[in-house]
C-alpha positions in Angstrom: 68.7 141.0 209.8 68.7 144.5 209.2 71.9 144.9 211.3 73.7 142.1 208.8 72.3 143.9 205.4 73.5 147.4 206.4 77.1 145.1 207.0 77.6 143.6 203.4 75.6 146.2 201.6 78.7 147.6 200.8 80.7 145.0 199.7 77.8 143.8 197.1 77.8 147.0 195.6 81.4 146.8 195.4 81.2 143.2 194.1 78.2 144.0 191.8 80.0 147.3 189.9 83.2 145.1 190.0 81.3 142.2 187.8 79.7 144.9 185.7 83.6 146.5 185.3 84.7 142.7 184.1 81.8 142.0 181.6 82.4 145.8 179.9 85.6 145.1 179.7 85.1 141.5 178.0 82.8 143.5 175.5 85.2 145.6 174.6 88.3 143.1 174.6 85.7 141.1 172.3 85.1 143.8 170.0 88.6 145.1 169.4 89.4 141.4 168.8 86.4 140.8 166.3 87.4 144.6 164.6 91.2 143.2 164.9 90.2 140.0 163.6 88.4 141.7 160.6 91.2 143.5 159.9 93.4 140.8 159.6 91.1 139.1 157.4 91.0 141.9 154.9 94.6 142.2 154.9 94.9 138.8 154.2 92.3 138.5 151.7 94.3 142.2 149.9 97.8 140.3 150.7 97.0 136.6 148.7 95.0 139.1 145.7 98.4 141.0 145.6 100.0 137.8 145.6 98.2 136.3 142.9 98.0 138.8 140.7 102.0 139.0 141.2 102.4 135.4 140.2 100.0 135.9 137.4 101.8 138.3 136.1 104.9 136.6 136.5 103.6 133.5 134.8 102.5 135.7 131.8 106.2 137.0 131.5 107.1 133.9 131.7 104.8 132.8 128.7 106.4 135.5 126.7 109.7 134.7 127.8 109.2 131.0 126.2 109.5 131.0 122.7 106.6 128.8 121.2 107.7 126.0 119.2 106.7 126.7 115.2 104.6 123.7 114.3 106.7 121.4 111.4 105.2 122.1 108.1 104.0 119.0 106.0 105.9 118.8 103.4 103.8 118.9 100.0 103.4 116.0 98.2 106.0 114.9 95.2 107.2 118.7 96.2 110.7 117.6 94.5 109.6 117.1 91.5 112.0 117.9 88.7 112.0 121.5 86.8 110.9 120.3 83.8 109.0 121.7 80.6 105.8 119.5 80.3 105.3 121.2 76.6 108.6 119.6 75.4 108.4 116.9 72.5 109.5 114.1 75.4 106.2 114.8 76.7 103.2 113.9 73.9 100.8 112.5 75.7 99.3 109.8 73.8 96.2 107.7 76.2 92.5 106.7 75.2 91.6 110.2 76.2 94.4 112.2 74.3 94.7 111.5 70.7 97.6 113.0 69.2 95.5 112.6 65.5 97.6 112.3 62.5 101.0 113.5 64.2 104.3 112.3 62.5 107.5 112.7 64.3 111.0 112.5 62.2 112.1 109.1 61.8 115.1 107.0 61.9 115.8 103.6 61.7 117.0 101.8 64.6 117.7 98.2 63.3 113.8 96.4 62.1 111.9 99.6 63.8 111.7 103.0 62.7 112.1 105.6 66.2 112.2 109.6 66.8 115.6 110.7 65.7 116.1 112.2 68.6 116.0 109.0 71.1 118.0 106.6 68.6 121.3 107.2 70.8 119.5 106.5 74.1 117.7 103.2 72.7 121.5 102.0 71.3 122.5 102.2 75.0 119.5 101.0 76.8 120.0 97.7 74.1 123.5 97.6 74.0 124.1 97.4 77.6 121.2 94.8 77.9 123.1 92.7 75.3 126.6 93.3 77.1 124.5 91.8 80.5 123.9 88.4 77.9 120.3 89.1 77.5 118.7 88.1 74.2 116.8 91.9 73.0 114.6 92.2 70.3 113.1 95.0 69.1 109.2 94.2 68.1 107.7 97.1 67.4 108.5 101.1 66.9 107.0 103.6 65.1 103.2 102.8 63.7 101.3 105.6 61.4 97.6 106.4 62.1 97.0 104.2 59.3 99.2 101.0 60.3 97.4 100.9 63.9 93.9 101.7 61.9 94.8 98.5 60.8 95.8 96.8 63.9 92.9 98.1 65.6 89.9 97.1 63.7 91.8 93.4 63.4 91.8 92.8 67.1 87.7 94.2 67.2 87.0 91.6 65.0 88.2 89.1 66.7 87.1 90.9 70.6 84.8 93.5 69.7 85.7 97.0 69.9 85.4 97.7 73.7 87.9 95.2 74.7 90.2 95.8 71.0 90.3 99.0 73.0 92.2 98.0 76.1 94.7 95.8 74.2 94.9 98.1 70.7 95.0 101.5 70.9 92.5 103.5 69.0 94.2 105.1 65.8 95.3 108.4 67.1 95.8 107.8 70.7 98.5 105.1 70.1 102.2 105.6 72.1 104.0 104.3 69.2 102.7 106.9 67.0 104.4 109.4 68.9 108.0 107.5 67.8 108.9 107.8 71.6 108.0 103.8 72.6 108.7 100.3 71.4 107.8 96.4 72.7 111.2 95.1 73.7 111.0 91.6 74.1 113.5 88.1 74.6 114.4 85.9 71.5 113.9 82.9 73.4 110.3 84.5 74.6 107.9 83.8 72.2 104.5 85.2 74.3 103.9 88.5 74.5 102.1 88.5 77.4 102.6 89.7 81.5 104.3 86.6 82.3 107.0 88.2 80.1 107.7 89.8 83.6 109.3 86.9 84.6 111.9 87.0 82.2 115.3 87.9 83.4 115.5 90.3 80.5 112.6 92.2 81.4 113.8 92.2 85.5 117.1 93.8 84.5 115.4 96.5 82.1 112.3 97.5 84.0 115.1 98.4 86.9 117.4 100.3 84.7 115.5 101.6 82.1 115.2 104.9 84.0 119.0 105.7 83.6 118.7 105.7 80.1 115.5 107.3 80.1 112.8 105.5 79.2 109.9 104.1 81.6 107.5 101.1 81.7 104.6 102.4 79.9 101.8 100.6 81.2 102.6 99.5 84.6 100.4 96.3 87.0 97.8 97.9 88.7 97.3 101.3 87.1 94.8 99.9 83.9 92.5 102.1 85.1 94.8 105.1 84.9 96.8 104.6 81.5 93.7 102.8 80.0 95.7 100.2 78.3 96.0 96.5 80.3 99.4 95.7 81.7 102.5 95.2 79.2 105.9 94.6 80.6 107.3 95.0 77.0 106.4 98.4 76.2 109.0 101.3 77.2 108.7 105.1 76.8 110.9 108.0 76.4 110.9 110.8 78.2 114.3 111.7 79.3 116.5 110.5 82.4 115.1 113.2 84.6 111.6 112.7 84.1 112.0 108.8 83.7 114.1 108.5 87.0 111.6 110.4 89.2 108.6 108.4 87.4 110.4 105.2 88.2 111.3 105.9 91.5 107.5 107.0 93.0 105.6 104.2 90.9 103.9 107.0 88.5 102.5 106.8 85.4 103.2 109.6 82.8 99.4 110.6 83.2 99.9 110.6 86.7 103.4 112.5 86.1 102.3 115.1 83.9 99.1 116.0 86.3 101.5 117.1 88.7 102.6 120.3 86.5 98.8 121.1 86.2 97.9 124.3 88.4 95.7 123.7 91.2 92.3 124.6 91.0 91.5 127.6 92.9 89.4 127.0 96.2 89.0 130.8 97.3 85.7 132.0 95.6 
């Protein structure tokens, strides 16, 4: 036994220190591979934050680079209004809530009614044109003094009291036809006075030209609550063929008209 020992005793040292060679060199491979692999890692990790910063910073050249699209102002409302002078004599504003007192414009006559001298050629075109057409004009009313519609007023309150007189008569100071600037056109062949006058192919043709010789329907259908005087497709106002034309064409009133030359309130305290 002894005798076989002392035979292989040197091959199992050999053997043992060659194993233990083999596992330090494993440990080592091991670690430089971990430390290599670490390495990498950080690289990698260095190399994708290099990248992204670079393709950040590309992408915010590129946002500078682009021009950004100015948003599309909205455009303010009735902001082509004409330049117009609401102080001017075509613009008296006679309503429930405006009286214009004892005001007397200079008068002419313009065949039964009396008118503001200054719209007597317009009226003689808006008339004589109608007539050319065939249509039957005739000129109800003009010019009434404080004291006529006095008169006219406190009739129709006796008959409907004064709150509704008031919405079919104007109150004495606060009449249109004080001003000389309006008068009730009507048909021969019409005898009402009413809104069904509407219907009439006289009032069709002058209600869609009246504008181009500068005069507008007063008291339009649907805006009582606005003009304060019910709807009356005989009554026509002059204000010129600026004003009258832009009035006409956006469905205004003059109330509503003239509030577009007021200045805006001030919202900044």
């Amino acid at each position: 036994m002894q005798r076989i020992l002392r035979r292989y005793r040197k091959p199992l040292f050999y053997g043992a220190v060659a194993l233990l060679l083999l596992c330090l060199v494993l440990l080592v491979r091991s670690a430089v591979s971990k430390r290599r692999s670490g390495s990498e890692a950080r690289e990698e990790a260095i190399r994708r934050e290099n990248l992204s910063k670079e393709q950040e910073k590309e992408a915010q050249q590129e946002m500078e680079a682009t021009p950004v699209p100015s948003p599309t102002p909205t455009p303010e409302p009735y902001a082509d209004k004409p330049d117009i002078d609401i102080n001017d004599w075509k613009f008296i504003l006679a309503n429930p809530w405006h009286s214009v007192e004892e005001y007397e414009p200079d008068l002419e006559w313009f065949e039964d009614v009396q008118l503001d001298y200054r719209i007597i050629d317009a009226m003689d075109a808006f008339v004589g044109d109608a007539r050319d057409l065939g249509y039957s004009v005739v000129m109800v009313s003009g010019y009434r003094s404080y004291d006529t519609q006095t008169g006219l007023f406190e009739q129709t309150a006796d008959a409907y009291g004064e709150e509704e007189a008031a919405t079919i008569v104007a109150v004495p100071g606060t009449s249109e036809h004080q001003t000389g600037l309006a008068a009730d056109i009507t048909d021969d062949y019409y005898d009402l006075m009413n809104e069904s006058l509407e219907n009439t192919e006289l009032y069709q043709w002058m209600s869609a030209h009246c504008h181009e010789y500068g005069f507008i329907v007063r008291f339009p259908k649907g805006k009582e609550d606005i003009t304060g005087i019910i709807y009356e497709p005989w009554h026509y106002r002059y204000v010129g063929v600026e004003a009258a034309t832009y009035i006409m064409e956006h469905d205004l009133t003059l109330e509503e008209f003239l509030e577009l030359y007021q200045p805006k309130e001030n919202l900044t305290a």
